[in-house]
Structure formats: structure tokens, C-alpha cells
N, C-alpha and C positions, 0 to 999 in steps of 0.2 A: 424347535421340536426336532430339526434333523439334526444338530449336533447333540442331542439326550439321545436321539438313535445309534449315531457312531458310536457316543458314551461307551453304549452297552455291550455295542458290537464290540467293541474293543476291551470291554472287561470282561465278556466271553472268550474272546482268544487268547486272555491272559489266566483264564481260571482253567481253560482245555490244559496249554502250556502245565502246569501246577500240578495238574491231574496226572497226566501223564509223567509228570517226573515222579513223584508222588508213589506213584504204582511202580516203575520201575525202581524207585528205592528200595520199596518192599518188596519186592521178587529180589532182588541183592541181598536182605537182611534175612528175607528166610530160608534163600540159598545157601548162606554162611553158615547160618546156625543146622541146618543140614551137614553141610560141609566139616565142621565141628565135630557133629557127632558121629560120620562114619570115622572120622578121624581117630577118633579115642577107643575106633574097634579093638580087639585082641587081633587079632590074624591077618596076614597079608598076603595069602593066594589060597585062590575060591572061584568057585563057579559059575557061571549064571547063562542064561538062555538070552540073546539079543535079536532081537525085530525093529529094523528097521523100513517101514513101509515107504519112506518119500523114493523118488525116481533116481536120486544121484545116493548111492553109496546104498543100496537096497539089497537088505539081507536078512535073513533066519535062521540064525545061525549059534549051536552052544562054546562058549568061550570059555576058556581054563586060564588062569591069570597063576603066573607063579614070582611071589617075593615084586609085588606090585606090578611085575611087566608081564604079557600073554602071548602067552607060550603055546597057545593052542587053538584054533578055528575050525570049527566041524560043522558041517550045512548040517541043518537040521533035516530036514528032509532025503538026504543022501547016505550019510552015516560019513560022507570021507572029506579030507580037507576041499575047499570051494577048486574049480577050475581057477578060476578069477582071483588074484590079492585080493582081499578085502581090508579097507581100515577099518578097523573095530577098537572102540577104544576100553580103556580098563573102567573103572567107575570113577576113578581118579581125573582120567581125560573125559569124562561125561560131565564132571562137575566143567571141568573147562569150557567146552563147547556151550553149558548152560550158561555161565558167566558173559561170553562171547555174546551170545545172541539174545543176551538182556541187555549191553551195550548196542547192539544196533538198532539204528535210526528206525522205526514204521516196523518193526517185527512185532511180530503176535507170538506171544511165548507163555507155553501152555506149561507148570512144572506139578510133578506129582511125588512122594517121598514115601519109604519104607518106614514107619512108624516108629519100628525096632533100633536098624542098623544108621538110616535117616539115606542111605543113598537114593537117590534119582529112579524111580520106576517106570516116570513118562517122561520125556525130554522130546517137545515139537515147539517148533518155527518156522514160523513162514512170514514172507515179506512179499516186494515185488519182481522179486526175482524169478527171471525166464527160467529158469532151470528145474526151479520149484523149491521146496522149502526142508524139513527135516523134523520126522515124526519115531521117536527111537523110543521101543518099550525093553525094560531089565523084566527078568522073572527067574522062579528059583535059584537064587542066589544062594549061596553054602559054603562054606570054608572047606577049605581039603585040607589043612593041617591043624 
């Protein structure tokens, strides 16, 4: 009877294993096909509003992106550039960060998509890192050319 117990115990920690890759494949396959399709946008500098609420890198801030690189950081709340650098990435470097933190080990990775363009609208993660994790929302996005 206790080796039928290990059995199962053991085909439970082989089926969790499976699960979890499993999952993480598919957060990879539908990140891609995202990825895909901002890719085949028309236009390469555009706008959008970024929040990021986690503790390391936390800002509300509107972004101006010109010919893929950004070229611009305005606190939302202030109207002028941040006191503070801020790294803010383009939606380009958002797909990276997502990719990133679908490869790490015990993250919980939350992905949400723009139906239309297919960029990244929610991008959070969290693991168990002291520092804390990373909850980053896109909105009004727009082309300026």
C-alpha cells in the first residue's frame, strides 16, 4: 500500500512539472503571435500613457516613441519631464520584459493584449523577490505619423 502512495505521489509531481511547462509554453505561443502582429503595424512612432504600479521602476507617465526609440517622458501628473531617469520601455522592449519573465523560474505572469494592434496592455510579475515584482499597464496608444 505505501509504495501505491509514493506511486501517486510521484505521478503528481510529475503531472504539476507538465502543467507548469505546459502553461508557460502557452504564454510564449500567445506572446509571439502578439508579437507578430504589432509587428506587421504600419507605423513606428506613437504614443501611449504608461503605469507602472510595482515599487522598483514606478511611474505614470505619457511616452512619445519616435522611429521605435523614445524620445520623450512626461509625468502624467505634472505635465514636465520626471525629476528622476525613468526606464520606460517602447512596446518593443515590453514584449522583451514579457518574454523575460515568462522564462523565469516561480513567476506568476499576468499577460493582457490590444485586440487590434496585439501590443501588451497589462504586463505583471511577481515572484519571490524582496524587492517586489512588476505590474506595468499601456493605454491610449496612437501613432503620431
Amino acid at each position: 500500500m505505501r509504495s501505491f502512495v509514493v506511486g501517486l505521489a510521484v505521478l503528481g509531481s510529475l503531472a504539476a512539472c507538465d502543467s507548469t511547462t505546459a502553461t508557460s509554453n502557452a504564454g510564449e505561443l500567445e506572446l509571439a503571435q502578439h508579437q507578430t502582429q504589432w509587428a506587421n503595424r504600419s507605423f513606428h512612432s506613437y504614443m501611449y500613457d504608461y503605469h507602472n504600479s510595482a515599487p522598483i521602476g514606478n511611474a505614470n507617465v505619457h511616452v512619445t516613441v519616435t522611429a521605435d526609440t523614445v524620445s520623450s517622458v512626461i509625468d502624467a501628473d505634472t505635465g514636465l519631464e520626471p525629476e528622476v531617469t525613468l526606464v520606460v520601455p517602447t512596446i518593443d522592449g515590453l514584449f522583451l520584459y514579457a518574454h523575460s519573465f515568462l522564462s523565469e523560474k516561480g513567476a506568476t505572469v499576468n499577460l493582457e493584449f490590444d485586440s487590434v494592434l496585439g501590443y501588451p496592455t497589462h504586463v505583471s510579475a511577481f515572484n519571490n523577490n524582496p524587492g517586489g515584482g512588476y505590474d506595468a499597464t499601456v493605454s491610449n496608444l496612437h501613432p503620431t505619423q
